[in-house]
N, C-alpha and C positions, 0 to 999 in steps of 0.2 A: 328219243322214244322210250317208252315204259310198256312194260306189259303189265298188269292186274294179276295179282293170284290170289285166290279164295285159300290156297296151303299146298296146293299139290307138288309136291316132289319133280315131277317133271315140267314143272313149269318154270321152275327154279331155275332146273337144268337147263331149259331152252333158252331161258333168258339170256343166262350166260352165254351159251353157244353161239347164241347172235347177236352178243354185246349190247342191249339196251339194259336200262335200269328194268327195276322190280319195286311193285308196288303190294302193300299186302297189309293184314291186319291179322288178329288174335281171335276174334272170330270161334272159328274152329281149332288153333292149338296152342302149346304154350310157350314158355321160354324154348326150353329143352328142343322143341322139336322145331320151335322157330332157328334156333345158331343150328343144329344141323344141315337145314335148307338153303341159310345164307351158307355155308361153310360151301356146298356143293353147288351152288347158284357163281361163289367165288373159283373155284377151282376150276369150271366148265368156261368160264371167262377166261381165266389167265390160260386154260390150255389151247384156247383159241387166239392166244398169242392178241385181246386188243387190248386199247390203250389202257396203259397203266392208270391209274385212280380215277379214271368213270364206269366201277362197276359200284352203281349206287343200288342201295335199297333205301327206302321209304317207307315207315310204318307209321298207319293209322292208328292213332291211341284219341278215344273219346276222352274230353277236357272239360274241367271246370273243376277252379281252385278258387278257394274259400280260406275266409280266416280260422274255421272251426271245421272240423270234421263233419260232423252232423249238418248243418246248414250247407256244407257241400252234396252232402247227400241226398239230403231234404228237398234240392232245386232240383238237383238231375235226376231222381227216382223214376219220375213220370215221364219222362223224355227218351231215358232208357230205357224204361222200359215198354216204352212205344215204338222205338227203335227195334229194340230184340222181338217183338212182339209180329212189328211187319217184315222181319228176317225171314221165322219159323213161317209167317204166311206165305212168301215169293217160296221157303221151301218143298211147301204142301204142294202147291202148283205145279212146280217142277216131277213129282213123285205120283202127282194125278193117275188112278188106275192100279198102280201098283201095291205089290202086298204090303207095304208100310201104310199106305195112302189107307189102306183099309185097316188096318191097327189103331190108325191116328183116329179112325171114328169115335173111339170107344174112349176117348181120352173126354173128359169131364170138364165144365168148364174151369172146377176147382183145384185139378188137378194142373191145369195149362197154369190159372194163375201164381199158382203154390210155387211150379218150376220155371216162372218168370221172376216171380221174388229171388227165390237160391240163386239162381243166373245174375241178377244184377246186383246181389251183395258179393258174389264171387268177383264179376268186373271190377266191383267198386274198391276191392281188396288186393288183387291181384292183374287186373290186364288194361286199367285204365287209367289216367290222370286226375282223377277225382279224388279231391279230399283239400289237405291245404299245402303248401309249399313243402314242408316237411314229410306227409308221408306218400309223395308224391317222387320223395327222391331215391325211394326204392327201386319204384319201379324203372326209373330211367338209368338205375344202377343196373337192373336186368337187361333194361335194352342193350345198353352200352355191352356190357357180357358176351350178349347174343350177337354183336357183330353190328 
C-alpha cells in the first residue's frame, strides 16, 4: 500500500506510522524540505517497529532527455506547461469562494503566463529530469541526498 502526498508533514508521519510506502512529487517543495519529510516519514516507521527495508518513497520527477539541452526543453515546454497550468486550475477550484479565490480574479492573463514561464524554467533547472544525461545528474544527485 502507498499513500500520495501533495508535501504535508503529517502525511509523511502517518505513512510511517502505518507502515505503507509514500508517494510524492516536488510540486510544492524542494530538496531541503523534501529529506526533512523522508527523514520523519523514516523515523515514524522504525518507531513503529515495521519491517525493516519497506519503508519506501517514491518520487515523481517529470522526464524527458535529450541529446542537447535546448531541444529537451523545446519538446517539453508546451506540455509542462500545460501540466502546471491545469495544476494552478484543479487549485482555483479547490479555493472557490474564498479570499484568495477573489485576489486570483485580478490576476491578468499576462500575468498567469509570465508566472507559468518562471515556473517551468525553474522545473526545467532544478526539480525535473529534463535536459540531457548529463545535467540530469544533478538532480538525481539531490534525490539521492534527500533520502
Amino acid at each position: 500500500m502507498w499513500i500520495a502526498s501533495g508535501g504535508s508533514i503529517e502525511t509523511f508521519k502517518k505513512a510511517g506510522e502505518t507502515g505503507v510506502g509514500i508517494l510524492t512529487g516536488l510540486l510544492n517543495t524542494t530538496f531541503e524540505d523534501l529529506a526533512e519529510k523522508i527523514k520523519i516519514y523514516r523515523q515514524a516507521y522504525a518507531d513503529h517497529k515495521h519491517p525493516i527495508g519497506k519503508d519506501n518513497v517514491v518520487l515523481m520527477l517529470h522526464t524527458y532527455i535529450d541529446e542537447d539541452m535546448e531541444t529537451a526543453k523545446n519538446i517539453a515546454r508546451n506540455p509542462m506547461s500545460q501540466y502546471l497550468f491545469e495544476s494552478v486550475s484543479m487549485s482555483k477550484k479547490q479555493t472557490k469562494g474564498l479570499e484568495i479565490d477573489r485576489k486570483a480574479k485580478d490576476v491578468t492573463d499576462e500575468e498567469v503566463a509570465e508566472l507559468l514561464a518562471y515556473t517551468v524554467e525553474k522545473y526545467f533547472d532544478k526539480y525535473s529530469l529534463i535536459g540531457t544525461e548529463q545535467s540530469c545528474q544533478k538532480i538525481l544527485n539531490d534525490v539521492k541526498k534527500a533520502g
